[in-house]
N, C-alpha and C positions, 0 to 999 in steps of 0.2 A: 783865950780865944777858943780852947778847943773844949769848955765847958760849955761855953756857949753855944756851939756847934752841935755839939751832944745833947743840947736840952733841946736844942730848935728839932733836930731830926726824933728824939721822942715824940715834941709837941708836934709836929706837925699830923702824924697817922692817928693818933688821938681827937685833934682837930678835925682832921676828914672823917670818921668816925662820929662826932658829934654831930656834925654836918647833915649826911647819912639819916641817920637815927634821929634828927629834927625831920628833916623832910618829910620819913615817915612818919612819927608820931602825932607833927600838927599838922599835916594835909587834910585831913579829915573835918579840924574844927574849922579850916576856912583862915588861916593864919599867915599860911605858906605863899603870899601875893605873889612870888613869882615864881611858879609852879603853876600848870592846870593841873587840879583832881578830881573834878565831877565827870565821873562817868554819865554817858546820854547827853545828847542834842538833837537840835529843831533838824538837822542833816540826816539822824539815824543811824548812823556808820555804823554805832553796836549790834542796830537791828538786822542791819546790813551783812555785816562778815556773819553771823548764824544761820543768816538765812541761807546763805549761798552754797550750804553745805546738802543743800536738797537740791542742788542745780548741778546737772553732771553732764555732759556733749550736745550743748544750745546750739543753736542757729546762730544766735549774735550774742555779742558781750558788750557792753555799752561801757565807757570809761571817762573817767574827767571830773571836771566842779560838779559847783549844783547848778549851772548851766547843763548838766550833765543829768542828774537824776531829776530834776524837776524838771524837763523835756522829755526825754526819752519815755514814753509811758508805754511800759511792757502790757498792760492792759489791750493795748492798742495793737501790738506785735504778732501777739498769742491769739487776738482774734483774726487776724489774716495770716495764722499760720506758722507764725515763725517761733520754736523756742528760744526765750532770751532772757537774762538777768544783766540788771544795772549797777553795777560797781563805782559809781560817783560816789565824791564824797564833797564836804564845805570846801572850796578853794585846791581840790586837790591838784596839786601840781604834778608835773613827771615825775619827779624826786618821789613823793609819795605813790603814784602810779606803778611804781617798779618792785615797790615795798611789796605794795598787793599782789602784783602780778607772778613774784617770787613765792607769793604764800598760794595762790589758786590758780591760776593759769593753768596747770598741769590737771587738778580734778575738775575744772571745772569746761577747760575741752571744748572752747567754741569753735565752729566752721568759720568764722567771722567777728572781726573785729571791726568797732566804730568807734574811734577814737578823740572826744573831742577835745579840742585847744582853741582858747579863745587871748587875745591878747593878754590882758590883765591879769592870765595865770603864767603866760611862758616868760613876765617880769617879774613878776610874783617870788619873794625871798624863800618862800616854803616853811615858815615858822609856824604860820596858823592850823595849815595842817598838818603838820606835824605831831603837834599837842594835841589836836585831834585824832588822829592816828593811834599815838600812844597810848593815851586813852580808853580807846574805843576797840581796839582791834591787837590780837598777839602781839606780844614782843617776842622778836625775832633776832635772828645774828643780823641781818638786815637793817631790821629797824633801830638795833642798836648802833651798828656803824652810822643809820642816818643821824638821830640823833648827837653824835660826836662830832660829826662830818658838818652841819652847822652852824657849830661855835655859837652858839646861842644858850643865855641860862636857861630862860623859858623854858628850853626843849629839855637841855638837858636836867634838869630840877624834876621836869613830869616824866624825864624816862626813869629819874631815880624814884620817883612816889609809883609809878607804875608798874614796874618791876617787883616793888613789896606786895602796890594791891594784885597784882595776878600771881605770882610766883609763890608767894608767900599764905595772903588770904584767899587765893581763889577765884577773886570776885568778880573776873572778865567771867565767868559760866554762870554764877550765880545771880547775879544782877539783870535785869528785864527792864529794857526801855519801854515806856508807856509808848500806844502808838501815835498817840497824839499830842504833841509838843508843842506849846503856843496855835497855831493852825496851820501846821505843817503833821499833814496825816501820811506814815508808812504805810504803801501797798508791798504786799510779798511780790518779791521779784525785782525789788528796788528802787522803784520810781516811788517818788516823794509828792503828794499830792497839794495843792494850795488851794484854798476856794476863795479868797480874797484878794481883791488888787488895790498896791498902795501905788499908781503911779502918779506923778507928781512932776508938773510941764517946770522945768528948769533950764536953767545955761550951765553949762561945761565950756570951760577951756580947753583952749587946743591944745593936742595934744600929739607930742612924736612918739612914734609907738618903737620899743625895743626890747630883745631879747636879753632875758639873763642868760650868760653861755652857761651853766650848770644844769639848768632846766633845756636848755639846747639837748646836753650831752645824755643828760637823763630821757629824754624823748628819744634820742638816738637809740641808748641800751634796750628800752621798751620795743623798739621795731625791731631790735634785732632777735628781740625774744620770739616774735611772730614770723620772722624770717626761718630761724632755726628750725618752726615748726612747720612751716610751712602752710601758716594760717594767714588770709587775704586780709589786709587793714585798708580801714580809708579813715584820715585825717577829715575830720570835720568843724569847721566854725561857723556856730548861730550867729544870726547877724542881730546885734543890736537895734536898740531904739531910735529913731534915724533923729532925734534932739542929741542924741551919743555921738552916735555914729560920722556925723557929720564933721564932727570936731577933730579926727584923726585925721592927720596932716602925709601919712605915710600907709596907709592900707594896703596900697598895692606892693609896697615891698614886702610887707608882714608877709603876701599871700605869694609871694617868690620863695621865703624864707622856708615855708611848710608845704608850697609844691615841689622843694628841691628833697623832701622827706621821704616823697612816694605818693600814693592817690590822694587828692586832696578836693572837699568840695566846699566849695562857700560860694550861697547865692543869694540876692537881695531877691524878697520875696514880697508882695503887695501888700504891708501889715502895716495897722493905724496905730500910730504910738498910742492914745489913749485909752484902746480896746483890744488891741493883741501883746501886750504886755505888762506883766505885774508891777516891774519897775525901769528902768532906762536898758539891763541887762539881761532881764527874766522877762523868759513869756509868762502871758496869762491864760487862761485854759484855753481861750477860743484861739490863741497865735499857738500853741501847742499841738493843739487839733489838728490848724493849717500846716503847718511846718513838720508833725508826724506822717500826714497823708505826703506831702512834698518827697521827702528824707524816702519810706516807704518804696513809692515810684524808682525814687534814681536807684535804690538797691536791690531792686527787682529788674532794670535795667541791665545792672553791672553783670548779671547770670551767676553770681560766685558761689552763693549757696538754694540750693531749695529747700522752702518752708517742712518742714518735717511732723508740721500737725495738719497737712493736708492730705 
């Protein structure tokens, strides 16, 4: 028994070791199915975290999905004034929002935070972006606790190939995302540009809308980071395609949920599902347009910051 015991505790740190040393060596040829390893996507996140190192005491900071960066069009900001950079990412949930916020918040020093949360990410398990995350942007003590902390191989298989490709090869500096990914074009400053719309008139089922408490708890540590500094946030959710929309059986409690958070705005706006939106969840440029001039308004309203390129 105790040979056996002995050969098992050799084999095992040799096992892990193998392990290891597979993930990096095949990540590369595309072997490693579960694992991400392709640095760049149609979200930009790579272009993203580089960018933002030219962005130092904004006006606003924009946060969230790509309900998030494909909204917010800092083009749009900058021309009435306001300086601002968009930190969205694919699906980014709190969990991943806190990653980033631990890594820039501090240089990056906005007067103003706009925060947005849309159902579908505050259930949202946080794997997708995660492996995005790892990916694309530092690994961190942070992002290493995330990656632990959801018990997920996924995650943790691309935090081990990711950790080789930066730590090791370098290649989170070296690497250059094209700015244009399928027809998803990078503006500097963050907002993600679309020139096509794939909307498509469907039925959805109803649906009860619910929190995951993790992403509760993670939205929570996020304000308190804006607290400590003493920086003004408003909790923001775009409204859906009202073919979407309609189907949520529970809205008004979601919208208890995240007024009980601190400022919170969400407003149904006069937009034609087959012309102000790219798909049931994404505007299209003209519902963009609409809902930047909207958004604009109320936070010009609020008095919390004034424009700083007027």
């Amino acid at each position: 028994m105790k040979k056996i015991l002995r050969r098992l505790l050799l084999f095992i740190p040799v096992a892990l070791l193998g392990y290891v040393l597979l993930i990096w060596l095949l990540g590369d040829l595309g072997w490693v199915r579960c694992a991400i390893t392709r640095m760049g996507e149609e979200g930009h996140l790579n272009s993203r975290v580089k960018d933002i190192r030219n962005y130092h005491n904004v006006d606003i900071l924009f946060l969230g999905s790509s309900h998030c960066y494909r909204t917010f069009d800092t083009r749009f900001y900058n021309a009435n004034g306001y300086t601002c950079f968009n930190l969205g990412s694919s699906n980014q949930t709190p969990i991943q929002t806190y990653i980033l916020l631990s890594q820039y918040l501090d240089s990056i020093n906005p007067k103003q935070v706009i925060f947005e949360v849309h159902p579908d990410i505050m259930r949202n398990d946080g794997v997708e972006s995660a492996v995005n995350l790892l990916c694309n942007s530092p690994i961190n003590g942070e992002a290493s606790r995330m990656a632990f902390s959801l018990c997920n191989m996924k995650v943790f298989n691309t935090w081990l190939y990711s950790v080789y490709n930066q730590k090791i090869r370098n290649r989170l500096e070296t690497f250059r995302e094209d700015t244009l990914i399928r027809h998803y074009r990078y503006i500097p400053g963050g907002f993600c540009e679309v020139d096509t719309n794939e909307f498509v008139i469907k039925r959805y089922p109803r649906t009860t809308l619910t929190i995951n408490p993790k992403q509760l708890n993670a939205l929570k540590k996020c304000i308190q980071l804006f607290r400590d500094r003493n920086i003004p946030y408003l909790l923001v959710e775009i409204q859906d395609a009202y073919q979407l929309r309609k189907t949520f059986t529970n809205h008004p409690w979601f919208e208890e949920q995240m007024s009980a958070l601190g400022p919170y705005h969400y407003e149904i706006l006069p937009m034609v599902d087959t012309i102000d939106f790219f798909n049931s969840n994404h505007l299209s440029n003209p519902g963009i347009k609409r809902y930047n001039q909207h958004l604009l308004h109320y936070i010009d309203s609020l008095q919390l910051v004034q424009p700083s390129l007027i």
